[in-house]
PDB file of N, CA, C and O in Angstrom:
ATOM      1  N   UNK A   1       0.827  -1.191   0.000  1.00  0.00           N
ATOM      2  CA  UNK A   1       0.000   0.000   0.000  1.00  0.00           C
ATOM      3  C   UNK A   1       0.873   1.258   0.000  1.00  0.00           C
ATOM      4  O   UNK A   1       0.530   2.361  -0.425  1.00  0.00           O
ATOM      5  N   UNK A   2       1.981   0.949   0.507  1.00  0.00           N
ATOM      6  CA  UNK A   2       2.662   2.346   0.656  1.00  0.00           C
ATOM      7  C   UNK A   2       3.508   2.873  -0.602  1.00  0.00           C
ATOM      8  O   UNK A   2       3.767   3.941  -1.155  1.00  0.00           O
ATOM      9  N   UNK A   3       3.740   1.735  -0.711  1.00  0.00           N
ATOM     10  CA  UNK A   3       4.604   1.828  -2.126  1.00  0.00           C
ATOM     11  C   UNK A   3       3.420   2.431  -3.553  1.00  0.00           C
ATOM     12  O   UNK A   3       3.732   3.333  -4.331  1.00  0.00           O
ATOM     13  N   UNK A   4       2.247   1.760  -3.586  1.00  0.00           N
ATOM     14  CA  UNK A   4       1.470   2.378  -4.548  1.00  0.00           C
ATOM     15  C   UNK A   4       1.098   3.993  -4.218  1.00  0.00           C
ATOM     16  O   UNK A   4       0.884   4.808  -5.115  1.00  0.00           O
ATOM     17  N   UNK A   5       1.055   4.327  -2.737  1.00  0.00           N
ATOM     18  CA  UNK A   5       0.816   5.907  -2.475  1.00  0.00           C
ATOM     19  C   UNK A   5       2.441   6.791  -3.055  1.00  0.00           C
ATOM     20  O   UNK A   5       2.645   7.741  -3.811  1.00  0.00           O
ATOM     21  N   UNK A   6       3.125   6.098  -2.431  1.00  0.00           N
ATOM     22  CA  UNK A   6       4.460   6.930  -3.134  1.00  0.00           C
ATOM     23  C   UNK A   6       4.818   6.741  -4.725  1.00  0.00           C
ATOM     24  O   UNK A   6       5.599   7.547  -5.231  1.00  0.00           O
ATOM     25  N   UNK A   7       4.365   5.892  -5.365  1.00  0.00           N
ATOM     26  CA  UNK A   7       4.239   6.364  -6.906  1.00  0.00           C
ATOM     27  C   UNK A   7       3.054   7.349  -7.373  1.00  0.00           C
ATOM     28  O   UNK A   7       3.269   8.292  -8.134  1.00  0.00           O
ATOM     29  N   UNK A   8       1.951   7.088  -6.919  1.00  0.00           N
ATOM     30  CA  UNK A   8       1.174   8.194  -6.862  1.00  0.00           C
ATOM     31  C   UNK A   8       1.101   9.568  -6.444  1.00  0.00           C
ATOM     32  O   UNK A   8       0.235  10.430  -6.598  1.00  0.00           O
ATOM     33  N   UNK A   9       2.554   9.558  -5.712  1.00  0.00           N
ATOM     34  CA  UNK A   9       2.871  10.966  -5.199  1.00  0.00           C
ATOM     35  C   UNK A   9       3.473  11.551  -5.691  1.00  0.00           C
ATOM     36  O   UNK A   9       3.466  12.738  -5.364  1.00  0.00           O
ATOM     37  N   UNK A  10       4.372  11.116  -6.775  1.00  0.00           N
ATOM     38  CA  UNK A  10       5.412  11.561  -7.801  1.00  0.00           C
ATOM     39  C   UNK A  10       4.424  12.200  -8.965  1.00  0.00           C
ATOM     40  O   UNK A  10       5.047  12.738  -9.880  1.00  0.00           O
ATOM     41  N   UNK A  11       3.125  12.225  -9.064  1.00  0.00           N
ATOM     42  CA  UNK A  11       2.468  12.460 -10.261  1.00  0.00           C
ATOM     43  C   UNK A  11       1.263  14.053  -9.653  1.00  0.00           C
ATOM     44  O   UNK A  11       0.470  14.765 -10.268  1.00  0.00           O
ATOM     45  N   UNK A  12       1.581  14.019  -8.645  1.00  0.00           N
ATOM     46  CA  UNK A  12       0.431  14.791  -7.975  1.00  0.00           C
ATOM     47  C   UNK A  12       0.669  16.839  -8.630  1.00  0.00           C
ATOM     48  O   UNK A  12       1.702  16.781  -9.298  1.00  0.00           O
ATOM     49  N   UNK A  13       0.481  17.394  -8.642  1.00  0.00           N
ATOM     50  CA  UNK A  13       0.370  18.509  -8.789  1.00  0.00           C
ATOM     51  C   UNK A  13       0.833  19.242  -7.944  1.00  0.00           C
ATOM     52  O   UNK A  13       0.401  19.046  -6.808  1.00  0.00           O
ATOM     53  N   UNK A  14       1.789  20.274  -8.110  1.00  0.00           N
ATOM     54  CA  UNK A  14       1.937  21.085  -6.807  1.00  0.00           C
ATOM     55  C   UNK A  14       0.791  21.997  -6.117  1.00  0.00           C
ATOM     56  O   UNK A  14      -0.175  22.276  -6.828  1.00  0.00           O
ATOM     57  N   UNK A  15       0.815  22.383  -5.064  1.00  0.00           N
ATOM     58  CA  UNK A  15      -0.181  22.823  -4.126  1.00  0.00           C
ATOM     59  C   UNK A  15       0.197  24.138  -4.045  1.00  0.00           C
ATOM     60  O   UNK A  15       1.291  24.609  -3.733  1.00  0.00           O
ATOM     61  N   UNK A  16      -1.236  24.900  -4.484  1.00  0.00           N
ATOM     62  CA  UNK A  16      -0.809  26.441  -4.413  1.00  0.00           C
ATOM     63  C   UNK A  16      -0.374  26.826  -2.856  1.00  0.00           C
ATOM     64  O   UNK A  16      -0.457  26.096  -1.868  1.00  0.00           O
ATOM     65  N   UNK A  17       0.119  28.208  -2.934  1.00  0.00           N
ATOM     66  CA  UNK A  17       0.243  28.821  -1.449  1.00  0.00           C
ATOM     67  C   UNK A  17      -0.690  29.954  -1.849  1.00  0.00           C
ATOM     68  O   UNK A  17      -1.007  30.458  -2.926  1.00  0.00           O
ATOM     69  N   UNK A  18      -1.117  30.235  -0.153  1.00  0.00           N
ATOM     70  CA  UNK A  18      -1.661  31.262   0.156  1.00  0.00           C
ATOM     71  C   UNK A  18      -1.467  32.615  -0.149  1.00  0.00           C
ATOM     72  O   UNK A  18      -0.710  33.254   0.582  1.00  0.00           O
ATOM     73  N   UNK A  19      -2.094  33.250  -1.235  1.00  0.00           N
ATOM     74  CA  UNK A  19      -1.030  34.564  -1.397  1.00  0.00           C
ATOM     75  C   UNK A  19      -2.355  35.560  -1.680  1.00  0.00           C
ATOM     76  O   UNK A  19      -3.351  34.938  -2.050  1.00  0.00           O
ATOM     77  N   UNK A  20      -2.492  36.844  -1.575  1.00  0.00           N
ATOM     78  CA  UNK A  20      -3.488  37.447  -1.895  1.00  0.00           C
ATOM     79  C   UNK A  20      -3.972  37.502  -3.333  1.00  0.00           C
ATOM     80  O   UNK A  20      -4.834  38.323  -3.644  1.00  0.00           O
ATOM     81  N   UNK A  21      -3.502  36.739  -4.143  1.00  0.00           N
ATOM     82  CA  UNK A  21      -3.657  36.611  -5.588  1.00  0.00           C
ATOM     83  C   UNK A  21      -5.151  35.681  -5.382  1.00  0.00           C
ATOM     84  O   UNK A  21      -6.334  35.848  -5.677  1.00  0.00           O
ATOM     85  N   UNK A  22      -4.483  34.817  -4.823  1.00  0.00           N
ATOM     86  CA  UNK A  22      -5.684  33.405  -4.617  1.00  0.00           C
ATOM     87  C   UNK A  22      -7.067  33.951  -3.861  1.00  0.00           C
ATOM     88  O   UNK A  22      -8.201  33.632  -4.217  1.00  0.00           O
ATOM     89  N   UNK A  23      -6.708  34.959  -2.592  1.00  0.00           N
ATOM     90  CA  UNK A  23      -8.002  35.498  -1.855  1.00  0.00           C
ATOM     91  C   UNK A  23      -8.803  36.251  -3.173  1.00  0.00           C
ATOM     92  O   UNK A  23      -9.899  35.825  -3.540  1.00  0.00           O
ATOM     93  N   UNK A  24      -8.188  37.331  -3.797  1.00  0.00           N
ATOM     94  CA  UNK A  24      -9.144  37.641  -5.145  1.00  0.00           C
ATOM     95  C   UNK A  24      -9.999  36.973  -5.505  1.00  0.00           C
ATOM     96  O   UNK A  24     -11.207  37.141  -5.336  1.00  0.00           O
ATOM     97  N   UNK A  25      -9.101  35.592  -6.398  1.00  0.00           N
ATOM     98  CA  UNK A  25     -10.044  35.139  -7.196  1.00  0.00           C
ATOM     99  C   UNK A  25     -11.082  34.435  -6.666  1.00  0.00           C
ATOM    100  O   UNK A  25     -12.140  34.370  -7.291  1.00  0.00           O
ATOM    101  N   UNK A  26     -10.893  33.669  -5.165  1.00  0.00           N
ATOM    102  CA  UNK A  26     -11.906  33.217  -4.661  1.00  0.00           C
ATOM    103  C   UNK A  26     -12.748  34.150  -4.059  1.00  0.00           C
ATOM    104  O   UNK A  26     -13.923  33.825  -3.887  1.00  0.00           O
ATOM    105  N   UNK A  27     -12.449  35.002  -3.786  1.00  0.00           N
ATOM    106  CA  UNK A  27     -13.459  36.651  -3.458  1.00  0.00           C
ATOM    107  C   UNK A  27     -14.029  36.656  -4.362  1.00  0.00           C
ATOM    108  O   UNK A  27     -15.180  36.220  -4.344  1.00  0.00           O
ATOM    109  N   UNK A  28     -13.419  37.189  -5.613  1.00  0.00           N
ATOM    110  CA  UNK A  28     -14.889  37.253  -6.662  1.00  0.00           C
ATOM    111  C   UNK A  28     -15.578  36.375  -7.548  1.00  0.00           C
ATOM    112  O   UNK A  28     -16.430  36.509  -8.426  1.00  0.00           O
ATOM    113  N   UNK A  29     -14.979  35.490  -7.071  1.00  0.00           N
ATOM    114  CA  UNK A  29     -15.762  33.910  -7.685  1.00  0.00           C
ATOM    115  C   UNK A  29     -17.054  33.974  -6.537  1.00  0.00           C
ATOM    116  O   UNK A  29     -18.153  33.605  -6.951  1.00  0.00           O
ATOM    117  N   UNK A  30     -16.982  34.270  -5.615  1.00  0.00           N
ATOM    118  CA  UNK A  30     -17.991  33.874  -4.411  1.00  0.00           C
ATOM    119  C   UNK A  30     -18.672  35.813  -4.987  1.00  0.00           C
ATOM    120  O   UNK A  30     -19.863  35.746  -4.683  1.00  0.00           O
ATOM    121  N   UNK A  31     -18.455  37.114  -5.530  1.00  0.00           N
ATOM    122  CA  UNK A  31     -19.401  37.881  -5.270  1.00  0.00           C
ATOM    123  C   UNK A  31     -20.362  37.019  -6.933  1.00  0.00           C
ATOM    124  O   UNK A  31     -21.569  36.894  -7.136  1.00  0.00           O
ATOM    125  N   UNK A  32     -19.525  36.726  -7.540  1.00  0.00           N
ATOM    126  CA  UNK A  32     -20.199  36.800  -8.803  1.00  0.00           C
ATOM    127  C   UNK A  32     -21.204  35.239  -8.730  1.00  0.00           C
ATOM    128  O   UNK A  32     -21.948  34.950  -9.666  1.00  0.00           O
ATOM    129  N   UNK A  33     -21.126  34.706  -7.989  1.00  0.00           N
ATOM    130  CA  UNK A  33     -21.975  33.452  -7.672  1.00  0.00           C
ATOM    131  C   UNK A  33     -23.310  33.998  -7.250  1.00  0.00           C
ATOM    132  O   UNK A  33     -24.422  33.828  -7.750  1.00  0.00           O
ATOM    133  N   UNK A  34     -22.805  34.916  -5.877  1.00  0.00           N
ATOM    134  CA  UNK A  34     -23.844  35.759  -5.584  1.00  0.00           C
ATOM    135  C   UNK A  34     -24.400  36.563  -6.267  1.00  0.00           C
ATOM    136  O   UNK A  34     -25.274  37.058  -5.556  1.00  0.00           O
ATOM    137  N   UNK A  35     -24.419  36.940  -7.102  1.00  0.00           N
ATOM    138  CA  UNK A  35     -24.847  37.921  -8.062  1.00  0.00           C
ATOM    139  C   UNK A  35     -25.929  37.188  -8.992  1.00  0.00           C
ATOM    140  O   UNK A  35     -27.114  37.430  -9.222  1.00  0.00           O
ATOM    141  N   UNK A  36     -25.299  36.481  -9.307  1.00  0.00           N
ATOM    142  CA  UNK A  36     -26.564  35.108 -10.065  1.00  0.00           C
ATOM    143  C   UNK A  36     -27.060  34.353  -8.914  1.00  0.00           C
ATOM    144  O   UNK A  36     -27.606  33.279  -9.166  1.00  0.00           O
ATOM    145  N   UNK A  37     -26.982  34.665  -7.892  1.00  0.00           N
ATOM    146  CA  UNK A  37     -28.112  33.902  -6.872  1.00  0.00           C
ATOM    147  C   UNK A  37     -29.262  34.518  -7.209  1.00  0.00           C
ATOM    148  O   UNK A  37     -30.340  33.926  -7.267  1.00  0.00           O
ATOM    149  N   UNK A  38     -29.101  35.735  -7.448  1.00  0.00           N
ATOM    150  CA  UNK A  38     -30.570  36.716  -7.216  1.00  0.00           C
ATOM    151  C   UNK A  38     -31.588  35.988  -8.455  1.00  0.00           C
ATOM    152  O   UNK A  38     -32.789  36.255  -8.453  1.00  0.00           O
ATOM    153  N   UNK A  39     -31.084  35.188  -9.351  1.00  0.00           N
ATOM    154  CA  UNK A  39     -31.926  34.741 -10.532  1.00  0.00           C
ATOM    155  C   UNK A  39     -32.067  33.503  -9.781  1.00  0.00           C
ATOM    156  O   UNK A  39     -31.221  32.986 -10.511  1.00  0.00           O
ATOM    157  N   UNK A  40     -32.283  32.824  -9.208  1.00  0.00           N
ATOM    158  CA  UNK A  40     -32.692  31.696  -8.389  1.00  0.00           C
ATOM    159  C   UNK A  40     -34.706  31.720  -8.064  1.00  0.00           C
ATOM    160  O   UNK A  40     -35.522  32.482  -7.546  1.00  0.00           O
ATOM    161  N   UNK A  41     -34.704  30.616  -8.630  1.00  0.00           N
ATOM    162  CA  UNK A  41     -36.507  30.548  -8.708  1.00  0.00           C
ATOM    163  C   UNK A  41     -37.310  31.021  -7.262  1.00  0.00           C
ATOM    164  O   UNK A  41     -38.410  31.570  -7.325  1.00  0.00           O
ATOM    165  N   UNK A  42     -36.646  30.749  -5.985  1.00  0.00           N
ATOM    166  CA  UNK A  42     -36.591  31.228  -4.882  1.00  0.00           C
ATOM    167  C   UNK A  42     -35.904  31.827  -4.305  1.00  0.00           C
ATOM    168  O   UNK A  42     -35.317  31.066  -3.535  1.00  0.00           O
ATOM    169  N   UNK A  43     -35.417  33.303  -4.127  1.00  0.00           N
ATOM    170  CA  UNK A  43     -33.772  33.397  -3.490  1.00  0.00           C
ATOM    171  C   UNK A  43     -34.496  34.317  -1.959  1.00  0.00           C
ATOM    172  O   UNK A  43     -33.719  34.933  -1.230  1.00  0.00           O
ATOM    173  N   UNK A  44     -35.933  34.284  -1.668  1.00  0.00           N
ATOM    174  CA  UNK A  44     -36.303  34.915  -0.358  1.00  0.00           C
ATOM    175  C   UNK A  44     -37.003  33.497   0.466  1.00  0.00           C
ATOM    176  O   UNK A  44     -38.103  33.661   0.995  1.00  0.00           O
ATOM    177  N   UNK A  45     -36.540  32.548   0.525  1.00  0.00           N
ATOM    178  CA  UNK A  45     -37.362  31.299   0.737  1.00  0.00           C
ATOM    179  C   UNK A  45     -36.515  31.804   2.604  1.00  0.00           C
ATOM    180  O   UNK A  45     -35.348  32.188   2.522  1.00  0.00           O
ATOM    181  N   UNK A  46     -36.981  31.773   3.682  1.00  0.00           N
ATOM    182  CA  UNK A  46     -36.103  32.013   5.128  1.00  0.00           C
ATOM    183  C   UNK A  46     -35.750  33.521   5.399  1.00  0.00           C
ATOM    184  O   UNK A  46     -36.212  34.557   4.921  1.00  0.00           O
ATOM    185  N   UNK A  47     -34.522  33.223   6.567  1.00  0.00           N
ATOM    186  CA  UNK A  47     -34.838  34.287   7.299  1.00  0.00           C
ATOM    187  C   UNK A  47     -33.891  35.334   6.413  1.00  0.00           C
ATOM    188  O   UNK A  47     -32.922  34.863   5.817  1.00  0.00           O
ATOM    189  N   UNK A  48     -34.123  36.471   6.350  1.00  0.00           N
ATOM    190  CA  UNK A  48     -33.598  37.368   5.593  1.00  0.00           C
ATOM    191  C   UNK A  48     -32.791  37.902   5.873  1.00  0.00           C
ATOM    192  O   UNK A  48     -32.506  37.766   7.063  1.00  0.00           O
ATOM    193  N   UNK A  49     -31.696  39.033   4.882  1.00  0.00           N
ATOM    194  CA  UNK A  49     -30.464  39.692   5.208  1.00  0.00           C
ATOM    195  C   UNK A  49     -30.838  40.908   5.186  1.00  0.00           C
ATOM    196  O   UNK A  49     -31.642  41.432   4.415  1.00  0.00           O
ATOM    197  N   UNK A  50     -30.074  41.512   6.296  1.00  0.00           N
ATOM    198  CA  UNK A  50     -30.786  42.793   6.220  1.00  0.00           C
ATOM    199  C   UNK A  50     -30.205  44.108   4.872  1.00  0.00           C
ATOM    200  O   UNK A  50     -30.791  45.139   4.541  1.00  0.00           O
ATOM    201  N   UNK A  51     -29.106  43.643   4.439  1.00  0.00           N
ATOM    202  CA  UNK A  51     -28.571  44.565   3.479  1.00  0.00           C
ATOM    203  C   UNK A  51     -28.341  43.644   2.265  1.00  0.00           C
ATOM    204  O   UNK A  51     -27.270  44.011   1.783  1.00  0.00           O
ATOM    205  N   UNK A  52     -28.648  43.012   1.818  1.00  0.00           N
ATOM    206  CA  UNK A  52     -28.662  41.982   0.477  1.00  0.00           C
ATOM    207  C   UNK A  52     -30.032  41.699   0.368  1.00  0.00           C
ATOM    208  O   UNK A  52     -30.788  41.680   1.339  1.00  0.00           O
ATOM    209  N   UNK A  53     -30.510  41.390  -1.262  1.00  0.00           N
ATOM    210  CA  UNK A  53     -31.876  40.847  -1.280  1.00  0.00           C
ATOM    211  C   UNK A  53     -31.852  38.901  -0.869  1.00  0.00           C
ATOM    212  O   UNK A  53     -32.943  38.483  -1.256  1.00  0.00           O
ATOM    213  N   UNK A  54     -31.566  38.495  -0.661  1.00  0.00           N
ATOM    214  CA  UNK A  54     -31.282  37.045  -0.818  1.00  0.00           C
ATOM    215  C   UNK A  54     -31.299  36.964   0.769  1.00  0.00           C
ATOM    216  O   UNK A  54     -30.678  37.658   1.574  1.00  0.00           O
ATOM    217  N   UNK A  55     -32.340  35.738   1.026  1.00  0.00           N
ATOM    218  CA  UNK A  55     -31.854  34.771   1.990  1.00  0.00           C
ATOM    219  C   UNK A  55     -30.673  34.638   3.114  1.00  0.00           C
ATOM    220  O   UNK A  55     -29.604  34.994   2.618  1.00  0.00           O
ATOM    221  N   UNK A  56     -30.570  34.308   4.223  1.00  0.00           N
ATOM    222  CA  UNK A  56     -29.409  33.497   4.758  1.00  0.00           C
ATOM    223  C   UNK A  56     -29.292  32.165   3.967  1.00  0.00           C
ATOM    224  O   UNK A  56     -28.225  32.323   3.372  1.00  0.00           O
ATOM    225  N   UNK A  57     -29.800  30.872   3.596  1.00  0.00           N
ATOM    226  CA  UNK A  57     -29.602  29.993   3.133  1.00  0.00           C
ATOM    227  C   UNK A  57     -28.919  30.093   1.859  1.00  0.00           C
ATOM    228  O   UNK A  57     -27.891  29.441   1.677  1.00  0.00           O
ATOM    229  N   UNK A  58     -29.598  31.178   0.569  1.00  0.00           N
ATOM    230  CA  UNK A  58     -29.282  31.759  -0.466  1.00  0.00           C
ATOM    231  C   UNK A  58     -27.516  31.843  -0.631  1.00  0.00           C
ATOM    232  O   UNK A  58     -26.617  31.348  -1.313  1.00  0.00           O
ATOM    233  N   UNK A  59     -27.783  33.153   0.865  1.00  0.00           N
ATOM    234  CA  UNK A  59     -26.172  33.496   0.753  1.00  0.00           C
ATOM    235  C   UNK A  59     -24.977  32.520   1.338  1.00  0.00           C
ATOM    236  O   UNK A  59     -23.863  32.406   0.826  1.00  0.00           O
ATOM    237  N   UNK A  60     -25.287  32.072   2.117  1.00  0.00           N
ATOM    238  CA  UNK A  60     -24.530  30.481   2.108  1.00  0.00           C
ATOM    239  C   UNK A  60     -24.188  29.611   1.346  1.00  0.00           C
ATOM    240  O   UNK A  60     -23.005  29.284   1.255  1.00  0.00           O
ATOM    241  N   UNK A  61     -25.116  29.069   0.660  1.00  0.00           N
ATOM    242  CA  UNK A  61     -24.876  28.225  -0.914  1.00  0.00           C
ATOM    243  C   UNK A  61     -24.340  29.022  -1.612  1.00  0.00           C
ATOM    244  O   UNK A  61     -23.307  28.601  -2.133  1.00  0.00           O
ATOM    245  N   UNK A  62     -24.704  30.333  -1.917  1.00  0.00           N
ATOM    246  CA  UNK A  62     -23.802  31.053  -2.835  1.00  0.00           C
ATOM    247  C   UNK A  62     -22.430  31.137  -2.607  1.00  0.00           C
ATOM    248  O   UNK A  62     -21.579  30.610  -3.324  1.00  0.00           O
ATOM    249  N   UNK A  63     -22.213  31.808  -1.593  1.00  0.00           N
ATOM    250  CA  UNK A  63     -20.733  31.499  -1.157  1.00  0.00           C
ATOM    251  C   UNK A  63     -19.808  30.168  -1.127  1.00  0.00           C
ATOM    252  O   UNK A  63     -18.608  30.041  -1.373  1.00  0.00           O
ATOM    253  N   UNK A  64     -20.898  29.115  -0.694  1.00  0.00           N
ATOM    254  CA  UNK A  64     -20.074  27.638  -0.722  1.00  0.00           C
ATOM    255  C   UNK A  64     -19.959  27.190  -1.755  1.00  0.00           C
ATOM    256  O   UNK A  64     -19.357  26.118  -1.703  1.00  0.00           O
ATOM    257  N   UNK A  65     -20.374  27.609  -3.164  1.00  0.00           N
ATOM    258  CA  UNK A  65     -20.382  27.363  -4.301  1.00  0.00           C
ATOM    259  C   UNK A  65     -19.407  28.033  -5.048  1.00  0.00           C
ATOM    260  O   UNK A  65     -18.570  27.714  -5.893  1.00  0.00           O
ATOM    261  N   UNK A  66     -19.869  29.348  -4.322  1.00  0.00           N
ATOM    262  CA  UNK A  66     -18.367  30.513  -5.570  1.00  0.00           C
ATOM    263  C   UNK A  66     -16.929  30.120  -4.797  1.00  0.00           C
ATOM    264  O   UNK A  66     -16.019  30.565  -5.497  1.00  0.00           O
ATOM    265  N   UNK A  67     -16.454  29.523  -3.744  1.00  0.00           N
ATOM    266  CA  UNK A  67     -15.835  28.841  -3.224  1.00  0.00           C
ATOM    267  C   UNK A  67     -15.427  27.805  -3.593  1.00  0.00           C
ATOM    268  O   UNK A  67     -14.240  27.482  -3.645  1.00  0.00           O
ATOM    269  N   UNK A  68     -16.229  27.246  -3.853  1.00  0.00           N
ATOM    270  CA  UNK A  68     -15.539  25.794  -5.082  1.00  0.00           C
ATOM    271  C   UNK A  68     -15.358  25.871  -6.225  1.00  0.00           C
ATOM    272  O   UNK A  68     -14.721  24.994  -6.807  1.00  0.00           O
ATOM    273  N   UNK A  69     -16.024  27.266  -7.062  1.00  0.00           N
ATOM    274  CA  UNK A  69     -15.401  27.446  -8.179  1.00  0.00           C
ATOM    275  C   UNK A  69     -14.254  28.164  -8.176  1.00  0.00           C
ATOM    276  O   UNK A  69     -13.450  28.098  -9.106  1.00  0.00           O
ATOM    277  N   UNK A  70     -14.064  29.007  -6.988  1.00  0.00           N
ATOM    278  CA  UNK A  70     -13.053  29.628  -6.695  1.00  0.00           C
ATOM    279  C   UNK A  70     -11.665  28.647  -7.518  1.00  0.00           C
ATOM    280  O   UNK A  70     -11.023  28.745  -8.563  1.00  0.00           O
ATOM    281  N   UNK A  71     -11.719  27.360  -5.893  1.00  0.00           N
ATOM    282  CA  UNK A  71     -10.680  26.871  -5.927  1.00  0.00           C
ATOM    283  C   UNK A  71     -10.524  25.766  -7.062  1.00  0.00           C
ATOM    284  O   UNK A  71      -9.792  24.776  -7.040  1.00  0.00           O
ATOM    285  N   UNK A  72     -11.409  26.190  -8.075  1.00  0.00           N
ATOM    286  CA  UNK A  72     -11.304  25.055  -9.288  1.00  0.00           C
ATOM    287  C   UNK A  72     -10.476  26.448  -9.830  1.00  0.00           C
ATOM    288  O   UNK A  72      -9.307  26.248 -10.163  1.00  0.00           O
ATOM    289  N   UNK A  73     -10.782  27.274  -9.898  1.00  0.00           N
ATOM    290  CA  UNK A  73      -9.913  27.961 -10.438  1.00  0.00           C
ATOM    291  C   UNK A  73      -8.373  28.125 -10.467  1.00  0.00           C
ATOM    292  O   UNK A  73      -7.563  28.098 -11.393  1.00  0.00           O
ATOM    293  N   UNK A  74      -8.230  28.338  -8.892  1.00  0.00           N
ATOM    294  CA  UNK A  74      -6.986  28.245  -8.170  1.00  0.00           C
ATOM    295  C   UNK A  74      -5.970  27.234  -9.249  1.00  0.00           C
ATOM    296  O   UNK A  74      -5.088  27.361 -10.098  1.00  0.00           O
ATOM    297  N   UNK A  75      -6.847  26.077  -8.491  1.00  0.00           N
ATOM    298  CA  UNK A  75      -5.966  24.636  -9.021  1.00  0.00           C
ATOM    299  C   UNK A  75      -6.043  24.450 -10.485  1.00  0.00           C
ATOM    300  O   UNK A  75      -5.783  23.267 -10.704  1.00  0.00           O
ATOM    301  N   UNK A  76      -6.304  25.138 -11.686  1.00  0.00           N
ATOM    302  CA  UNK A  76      -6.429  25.008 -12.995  1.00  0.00           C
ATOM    303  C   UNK A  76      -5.159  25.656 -13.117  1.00  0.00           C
ATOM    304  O   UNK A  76      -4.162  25.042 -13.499  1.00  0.00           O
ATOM    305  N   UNK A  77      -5.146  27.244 -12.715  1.00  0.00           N
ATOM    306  CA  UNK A  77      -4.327  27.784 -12.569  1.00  0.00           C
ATOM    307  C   UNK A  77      -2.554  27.538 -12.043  1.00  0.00           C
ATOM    308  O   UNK A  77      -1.431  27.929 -12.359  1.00  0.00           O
ATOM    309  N   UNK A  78      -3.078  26.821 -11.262  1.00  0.00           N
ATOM    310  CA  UNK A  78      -1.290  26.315 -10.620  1.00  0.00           C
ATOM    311  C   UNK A  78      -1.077  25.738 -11.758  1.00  0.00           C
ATOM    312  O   UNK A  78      -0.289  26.212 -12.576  1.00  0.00           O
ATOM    313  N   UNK A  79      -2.134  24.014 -12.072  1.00  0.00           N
ATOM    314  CA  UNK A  79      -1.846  23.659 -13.000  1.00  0.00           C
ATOM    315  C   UNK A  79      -0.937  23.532 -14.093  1.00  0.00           C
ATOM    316  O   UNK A  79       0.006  22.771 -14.310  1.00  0.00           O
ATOM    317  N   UNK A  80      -1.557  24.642 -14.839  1.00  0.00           N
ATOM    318  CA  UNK A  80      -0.807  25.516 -15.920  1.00  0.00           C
ATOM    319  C   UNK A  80       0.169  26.263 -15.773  1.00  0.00           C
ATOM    320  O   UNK A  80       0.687  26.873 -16.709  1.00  0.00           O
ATOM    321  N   UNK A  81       0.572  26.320 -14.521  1.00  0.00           N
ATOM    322  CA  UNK A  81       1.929  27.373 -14.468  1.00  0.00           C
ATOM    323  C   UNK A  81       1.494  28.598 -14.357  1.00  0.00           C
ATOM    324  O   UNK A  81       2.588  29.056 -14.025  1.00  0.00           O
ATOM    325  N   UNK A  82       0.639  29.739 -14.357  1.00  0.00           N
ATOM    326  CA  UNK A  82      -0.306  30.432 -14.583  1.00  0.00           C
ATOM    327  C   UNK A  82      -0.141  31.353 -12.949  1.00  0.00           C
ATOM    328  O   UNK A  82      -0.333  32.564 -12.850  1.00  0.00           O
ATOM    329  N   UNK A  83       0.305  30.310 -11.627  1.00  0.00           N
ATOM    330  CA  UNK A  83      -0.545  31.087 -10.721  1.00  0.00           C
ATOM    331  C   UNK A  83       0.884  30.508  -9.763  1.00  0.00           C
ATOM    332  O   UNK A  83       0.986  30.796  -8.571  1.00  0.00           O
TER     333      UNK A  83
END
């Protein structure tokens, strides 16, 4: 088993670091998620925000979503040399 994890480790991708480059893009991956929340067939379904039109639930999924596209981004980016 160990031996198949350490050939598999030789192939892995490097791992971005933390740098304010990366907070950006996952910042505005998460406003622009939110931004198309508001087209959501329900986006007032619960308890409400007092300075956004959308939901607490709304703005949660939105965020946990522009968050994972965030870091699909991120990691495309290292990827490629790019970031």
């Amino acid at each position: 088993m160990l031996s198949t994890l350490l050939a598999v480790a030789a192939s892995v991708p490097p791992t971005p670091v933390w740098s304010p480059t990366v907070a950006i893009i996952i910042s505005i991956s998460s406003i622009v998620v939110l931004l198309f929340s508001t087209k959501i067939e329900k986006p007032q379904v619960g308890p409400k925000l007092p300075v956004l039109p959308v939901s607490i639930p709304t703005f949660i999924g939105a965020m946990a979503l522009g968050h994972v596209i965030g870091i699909g981004i991120v990691l495309g980016l290292t990827n490629i040399g790019r970031l």
